[in-house]
N, C-alpha and C positions, 0 to 999 in steps of 0.2 A: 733180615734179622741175623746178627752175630750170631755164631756157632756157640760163643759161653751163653747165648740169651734162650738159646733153647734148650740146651742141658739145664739151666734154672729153671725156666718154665717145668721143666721135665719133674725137676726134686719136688717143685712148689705142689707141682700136683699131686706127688707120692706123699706128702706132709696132709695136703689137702684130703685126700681118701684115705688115710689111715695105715698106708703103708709104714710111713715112718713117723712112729709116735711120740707125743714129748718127753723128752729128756732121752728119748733113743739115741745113739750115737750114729754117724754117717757110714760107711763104708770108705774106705780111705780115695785117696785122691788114685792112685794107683788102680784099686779097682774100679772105680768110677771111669776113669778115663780109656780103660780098656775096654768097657760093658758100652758106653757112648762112643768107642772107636775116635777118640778125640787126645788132643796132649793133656798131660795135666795141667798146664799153663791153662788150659781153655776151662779145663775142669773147677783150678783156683780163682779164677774171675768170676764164674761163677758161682762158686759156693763166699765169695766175699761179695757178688751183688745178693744175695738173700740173707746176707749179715748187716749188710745196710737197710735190708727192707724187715728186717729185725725177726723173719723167721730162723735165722738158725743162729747160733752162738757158736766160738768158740775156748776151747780149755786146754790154754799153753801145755803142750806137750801130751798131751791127753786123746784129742783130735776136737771133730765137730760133732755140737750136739741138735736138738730139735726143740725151740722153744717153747713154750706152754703154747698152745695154738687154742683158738675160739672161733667158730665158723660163723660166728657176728663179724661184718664187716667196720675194720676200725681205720675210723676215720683221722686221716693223719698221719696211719701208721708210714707211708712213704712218703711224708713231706705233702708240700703245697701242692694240690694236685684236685683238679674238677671229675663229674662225675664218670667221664668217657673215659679218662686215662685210669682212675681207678678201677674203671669193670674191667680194662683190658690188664692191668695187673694180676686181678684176680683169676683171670681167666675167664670170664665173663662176656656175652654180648652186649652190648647196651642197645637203646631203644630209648627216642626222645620224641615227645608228643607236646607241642607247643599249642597252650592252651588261649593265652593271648599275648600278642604284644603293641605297645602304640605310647602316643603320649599321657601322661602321669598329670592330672591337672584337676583342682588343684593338689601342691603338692604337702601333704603331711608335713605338721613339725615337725617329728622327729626324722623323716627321711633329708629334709633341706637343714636342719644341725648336721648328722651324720656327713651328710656328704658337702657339707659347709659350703650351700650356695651361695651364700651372703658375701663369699671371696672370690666370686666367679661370675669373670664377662660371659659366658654362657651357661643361663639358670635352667636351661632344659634338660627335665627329667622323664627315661620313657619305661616303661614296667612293664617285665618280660616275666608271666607265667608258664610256668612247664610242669609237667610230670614224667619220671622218669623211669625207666624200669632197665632190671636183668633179668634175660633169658623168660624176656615176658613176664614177671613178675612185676608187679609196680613195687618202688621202691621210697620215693622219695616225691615230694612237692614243692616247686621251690616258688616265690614271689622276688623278682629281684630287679630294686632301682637301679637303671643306669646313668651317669651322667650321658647325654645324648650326645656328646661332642666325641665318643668314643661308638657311638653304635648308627650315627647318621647314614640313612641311603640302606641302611637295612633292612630284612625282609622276614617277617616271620618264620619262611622255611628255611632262613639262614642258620639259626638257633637251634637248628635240626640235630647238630653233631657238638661237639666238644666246645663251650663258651669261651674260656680260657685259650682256644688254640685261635678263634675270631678273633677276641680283642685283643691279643698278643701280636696279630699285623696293625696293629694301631697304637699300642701302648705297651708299656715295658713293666708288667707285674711282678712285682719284689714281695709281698709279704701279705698275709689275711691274721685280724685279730677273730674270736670266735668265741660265742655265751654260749650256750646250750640251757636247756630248762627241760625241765620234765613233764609231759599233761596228758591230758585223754581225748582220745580223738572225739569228735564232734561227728554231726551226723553227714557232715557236706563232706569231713574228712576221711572215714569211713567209709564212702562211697567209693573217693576216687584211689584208696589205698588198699581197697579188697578186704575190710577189716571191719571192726563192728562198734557202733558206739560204745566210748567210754574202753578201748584198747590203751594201751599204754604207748605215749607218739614222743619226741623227742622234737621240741623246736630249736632252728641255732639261727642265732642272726649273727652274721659274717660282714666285714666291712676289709673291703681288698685295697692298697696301697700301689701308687707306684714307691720305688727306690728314698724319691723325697718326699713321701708322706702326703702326698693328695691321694684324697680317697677315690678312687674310682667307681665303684658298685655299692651297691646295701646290700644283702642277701636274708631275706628268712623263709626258710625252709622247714620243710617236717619229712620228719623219717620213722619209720617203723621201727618201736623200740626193741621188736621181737630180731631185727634184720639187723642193727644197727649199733655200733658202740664210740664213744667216744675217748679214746687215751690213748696214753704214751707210753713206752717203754724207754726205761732210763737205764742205762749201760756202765760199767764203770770202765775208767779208761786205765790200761794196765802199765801204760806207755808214760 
């Protein structure tokens, strides 16, 4: 890990436990870089990668400040990014429990629309469930069509780590479109989320693209609404 990736990790944490609270201002690049024993070149990479990952702002001439923060993890908030890379963003362990995987048969309408089998020499679909968690906590459930011609010769404890980092030795992922709905958990969901019928759960079905628009995945998922948030933060450009 880069020398500016651990002074960010460093800030994100002090943001994270309340050290530096929103709309506090930073300590200058100068002090930082002395206090880290580092340049302030390493100090500015830094404080400009946690302005792209949209904790901190800054205010021409002013310095930097500490955005509103929420300790609901939001999803999105650093771009297109599966579950392992955002625990580790957050500083987070992750932990993947693969609940099944195999062939999909037969196969739903709406999963062979989405993934628009009707255009494709190979119609095999295989349905990989997980559950997911941080730091032991369960977090998430996910249900997700694969087209099989991206996941062949795989193996359930494959799906152990990061989705995205597997099929990215296979396939070139460009983009995810995303619904989100609101509901209450059910009693089967409940269970496997540490949580109680009739909580408040957040379902999204996700459909991932390559570059030219073949869909590759379906995703629906459920996540703890207490853990979880969906949105963006919109930036103005001053440039």
């Amino acid at each position: 890990m880069a020398k500016f990736e651990d002074v960010a990790n460093a800030l994100s944490r002090r943001v994270r436990d309340g050290v530096y609270t929103t709309s506090q201002r930073l300590p200058s690049e100068y002090d930082l870089a002395k206090e880290f024993d580092v340049s302030r070149l390493t100090v500015r990479k830094a404080i400009d990668l946690l302005i792209r990952q949209q904790l901190l702002v800054k205010s021409p001439g002013k310095g930097t400040y500490v955005m509103t923060y929420s300790d609901k993890v939001e999803s999105g908030r650093l771009g297109l990014q599966g579950f392992t890379e955002a625990a580790k963003a957050y500083g987070k362990k992750s932990r993947t429990e693969v609940i099944s995987f195999g062939p999909l048969d037969p196969v739903p309408e709406e999963i062979s629309r989405v993934l628009a089998l009707d255009t494709r020499v190979n119609k095999e679909i295989d349905m990989l469930v997980r559950r997911r968690f941080w730091d032991e906590e369960p977090m998430t459930v996910e249900h997700v069509a694969i087209c099989h011609e991206y996941v062949a010769g795989l193996k359930p404890h494959d799906f152990e780590g990061s989705r995205f980092a597997l099929l990215e030795k296979r396939v070139a992922i460009a983009y995810s479109h995303q619904e989100v709905e609101a509901m209450l958990m059910d009693k089967k969901m409940a269970k496997l989320l540490h949580g109680k019928k009739g909580d408040p759960l957040l379902r999204v079905h996700s459909v991932t693209y390559t570059a030219d628009a073949k869909p590759i995945l379906f995703d629906t998922s459920y996540y703890r609404a207490d853990k979880y948030s969906f949105k963006s933060t919109l930036t103005r450009d001053t440039h």
